[in-house]
C-alpha positions in Angstrom: 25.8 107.0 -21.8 26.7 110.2 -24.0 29.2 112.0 -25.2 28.9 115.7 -25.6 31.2 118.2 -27.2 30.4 122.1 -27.7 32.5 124.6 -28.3 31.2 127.7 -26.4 33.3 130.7 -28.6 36.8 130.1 -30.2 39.0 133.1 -31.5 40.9 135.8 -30.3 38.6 137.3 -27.9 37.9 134.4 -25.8 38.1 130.0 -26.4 36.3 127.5 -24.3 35.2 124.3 -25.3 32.8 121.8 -23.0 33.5 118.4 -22.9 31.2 116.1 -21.1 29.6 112.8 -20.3 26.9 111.6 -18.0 29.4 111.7 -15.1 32.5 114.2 -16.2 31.9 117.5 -17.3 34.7 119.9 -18.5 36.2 123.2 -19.9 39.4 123.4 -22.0 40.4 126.6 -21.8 38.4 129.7 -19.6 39.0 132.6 -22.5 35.6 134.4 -21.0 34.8 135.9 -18.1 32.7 134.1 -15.5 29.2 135.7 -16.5 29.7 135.0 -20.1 30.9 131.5 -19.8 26.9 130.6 -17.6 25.4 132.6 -20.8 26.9 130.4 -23.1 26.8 127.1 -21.1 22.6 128.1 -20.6 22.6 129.0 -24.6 23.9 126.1 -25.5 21.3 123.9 -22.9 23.9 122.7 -20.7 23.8 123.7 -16.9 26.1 125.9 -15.5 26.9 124.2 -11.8 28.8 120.7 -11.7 31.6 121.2 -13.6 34.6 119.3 -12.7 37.6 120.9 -14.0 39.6 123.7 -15.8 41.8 122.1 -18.2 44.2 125.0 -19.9 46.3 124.4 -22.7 48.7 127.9 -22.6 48.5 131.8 -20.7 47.1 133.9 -23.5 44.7 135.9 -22.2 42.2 134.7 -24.8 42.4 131.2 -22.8 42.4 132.3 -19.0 40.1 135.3 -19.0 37.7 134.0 -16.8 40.4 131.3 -15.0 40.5 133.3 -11.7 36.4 133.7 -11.5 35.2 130.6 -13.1 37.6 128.5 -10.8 36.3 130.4 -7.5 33.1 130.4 -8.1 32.5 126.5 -9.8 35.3 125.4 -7.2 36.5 123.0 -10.2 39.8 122.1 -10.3 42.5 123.4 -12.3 44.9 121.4 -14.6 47.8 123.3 -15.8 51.3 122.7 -16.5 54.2 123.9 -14.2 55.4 126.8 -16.6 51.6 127.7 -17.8 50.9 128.2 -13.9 54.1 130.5 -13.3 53.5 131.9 -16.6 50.2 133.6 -14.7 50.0 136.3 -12.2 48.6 133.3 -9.9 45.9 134.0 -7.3 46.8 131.7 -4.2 42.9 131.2 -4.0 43.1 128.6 -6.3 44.7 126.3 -4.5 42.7 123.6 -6.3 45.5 122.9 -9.0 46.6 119.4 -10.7 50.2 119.8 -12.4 50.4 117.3 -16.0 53.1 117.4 -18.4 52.7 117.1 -22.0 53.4 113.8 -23.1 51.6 112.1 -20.4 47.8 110.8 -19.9 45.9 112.1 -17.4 42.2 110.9 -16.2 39.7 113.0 -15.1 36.2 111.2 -14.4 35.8 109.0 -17.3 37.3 110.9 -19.4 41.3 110.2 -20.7 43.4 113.3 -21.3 46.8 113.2 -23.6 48.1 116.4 -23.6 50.7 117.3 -26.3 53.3 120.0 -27.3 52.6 122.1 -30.1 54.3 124.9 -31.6 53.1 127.7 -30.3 54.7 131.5 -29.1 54.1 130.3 -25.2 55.8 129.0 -21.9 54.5 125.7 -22.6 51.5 125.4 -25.2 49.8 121.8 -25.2 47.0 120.5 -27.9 44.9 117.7 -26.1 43.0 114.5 -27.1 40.3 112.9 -25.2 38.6 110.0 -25.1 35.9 108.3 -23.5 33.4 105.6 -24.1 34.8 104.9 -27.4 34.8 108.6 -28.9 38.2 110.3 -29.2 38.3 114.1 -30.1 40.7 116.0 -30.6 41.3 120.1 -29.5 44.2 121.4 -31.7 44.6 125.2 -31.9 47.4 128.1 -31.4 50.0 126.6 -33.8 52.0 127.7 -36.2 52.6 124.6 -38.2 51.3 121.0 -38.5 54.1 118.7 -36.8 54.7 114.9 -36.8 53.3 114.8 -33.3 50.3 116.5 -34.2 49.5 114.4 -37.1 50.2 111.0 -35.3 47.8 112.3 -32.1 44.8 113.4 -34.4 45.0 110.1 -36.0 41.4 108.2 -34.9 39.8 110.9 -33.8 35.7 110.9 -33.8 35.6 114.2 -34.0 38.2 117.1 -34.1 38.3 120.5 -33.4 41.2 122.3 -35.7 42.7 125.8 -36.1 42.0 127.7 -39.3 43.1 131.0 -38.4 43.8 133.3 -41.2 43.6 133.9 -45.0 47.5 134.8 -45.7 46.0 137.7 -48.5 43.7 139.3 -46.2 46.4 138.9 -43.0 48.9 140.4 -45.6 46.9 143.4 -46.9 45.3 143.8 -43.1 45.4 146.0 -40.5 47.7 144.6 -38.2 51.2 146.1 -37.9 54.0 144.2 -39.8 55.7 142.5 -37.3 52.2 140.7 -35.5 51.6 139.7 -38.9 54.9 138.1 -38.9 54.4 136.8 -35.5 50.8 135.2 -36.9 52.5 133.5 -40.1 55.9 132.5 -38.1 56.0 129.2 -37.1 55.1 129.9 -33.5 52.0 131.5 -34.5 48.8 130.7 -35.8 47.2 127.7 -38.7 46.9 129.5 -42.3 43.6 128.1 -44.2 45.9 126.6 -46.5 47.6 125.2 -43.9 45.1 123.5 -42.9 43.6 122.9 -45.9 46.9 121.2 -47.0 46.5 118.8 -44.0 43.0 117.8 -44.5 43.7 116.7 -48.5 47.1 115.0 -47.3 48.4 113.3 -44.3 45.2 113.7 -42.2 43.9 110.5 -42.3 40.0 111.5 -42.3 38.7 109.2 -39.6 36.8 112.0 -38.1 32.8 112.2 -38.5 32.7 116.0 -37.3 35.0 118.9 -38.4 34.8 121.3 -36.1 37.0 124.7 -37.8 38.3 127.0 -35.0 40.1 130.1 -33.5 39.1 131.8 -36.8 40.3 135.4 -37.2 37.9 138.6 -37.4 40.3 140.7 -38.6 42.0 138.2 -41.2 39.5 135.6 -42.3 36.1 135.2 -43.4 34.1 132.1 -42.4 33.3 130.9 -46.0 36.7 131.6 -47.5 37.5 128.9 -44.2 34.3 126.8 -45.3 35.4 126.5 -48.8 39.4 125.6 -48.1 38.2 122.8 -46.1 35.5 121.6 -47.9 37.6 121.4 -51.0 40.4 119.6 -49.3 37.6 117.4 -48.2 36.0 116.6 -51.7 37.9 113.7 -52.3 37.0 111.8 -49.3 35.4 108.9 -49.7 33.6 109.9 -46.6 34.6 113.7 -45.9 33.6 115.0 -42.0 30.9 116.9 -41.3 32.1 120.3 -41.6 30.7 123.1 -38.7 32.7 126.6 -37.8 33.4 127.8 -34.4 32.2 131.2 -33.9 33.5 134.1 -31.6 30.2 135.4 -31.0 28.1 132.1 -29.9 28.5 129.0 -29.2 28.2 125.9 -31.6 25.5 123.1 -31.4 26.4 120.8 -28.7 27.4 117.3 -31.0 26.6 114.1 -29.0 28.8 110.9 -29.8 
């Protein structure tokens, strides 16, 4: 039996993430359409057919893209909460739907679901952990700050998958019009590298063997300014995480557990 994680693009132009084992196979989040989701899944060496199920964590387009398609075509089922689902222009097509509430476990295969509330600029954002066989990971992203709840359901995790959005200069001195950047720093918004970098030097408690940095901005970050916050808030480890980045463009190696 194995364990297989890969994260198939993470950012603001699309997040997926495949979770599977030999019987369970999986999506959090649908963020690209149908065609680009096979191309990745076949990039990656996974097959497209058999998956299982949709699992969403919130309605920004970045996450449900390719919900309407992917669910059609794959006939998986899609887990949603209540206000996520009325959140969405819902297609009655997809009539395949499983309500869970954040707070509660939920099984799928052989695979344990706890979705939890994060704080997030959404109907009803959720983070998830997962476990199976032994291996817990954890899917955190689309917050915009580190809460108690989040840092007592990353605890144990084998491997976890954690938003490093933005650089606060380069968000500052970017592009975007003022009040998205305030929407980004606000505490509904999106992880800071500090941020992040704060948590991973102090209440994070380092259990993880794989570091997976996600939902990095184009516009606002750069991957090695992200590299380097982490890895220095990881120095002092005793044992510091293997450290990879989630890229918009591709997807990452698939890690087995």
């Amino acid at each position: 039996m194995s364990v297989r994680v890969c994260v198939l693009g993470s950012g603001s132009r699309g997040n997926s993430t495949l979770i599977a084992t030999e019987r369970t196979r999986l999506l959090v989040d649908v963020g690209f359409s149908k065609k680009e989701t096979y191309a990745r899944l076949n990039a990656a060496g996974e097959r497209v057919d058999g998956l299982d199920a949709l699992v969403i964590s919130h309605e920004h387009s970045d996450h449900v893209n390719g919900l309407k398609g992917l669910a059609l075509d794959s006939k998986a089922a899609v887990y949603i909460t209540g206000a996520t689902r009325d959140a969405l222009q819902w297609d009655p097509r997809l009539a395949r739907v499983e309500f869970f509430t954040a707070g509660t476990k939920f099984t799928l295969g052989d695979i344990e679901i706890t979705p939890f509330s994060v704080p997030h600029d959404a109907a009803d954002p959720v983070a998830f952990t997962l476990e199976t066989q032994g291996v817990k990971i954890g899917l955190v992203t689309d917050l915009g700050y580190i809460s108690e709840l989040v840092r007592q359901r990353v605890l144990g995790c084998h491997c976890l998958i954690f938003e490093s959005n933005h650089d606060l200069e380069m968000l500052k001195s970017g592009p975007y019009p003022w009040y998205v950047k305030q929407r980004v720093m606000s505490r509904q918004g999106h992880l800071s590298n500090d941020a992040t970098g704060e948590f991973l030097c102090g209440e994070y408690d380092g259990a993880a063997a794989l570091l997976v940095l996600a939902h990095l901005s184009e516009q606002n970050n750069h991957p090695e300014i992200a590299r380097w916050s982490a890895s220095k808030a990881l120095r002092a480890r005793a044992n510091p995480a293997e450290l990879h980045l989630a890229r918009q463009s591709e997807p990452t190696p698939v890690f087995r557990f």
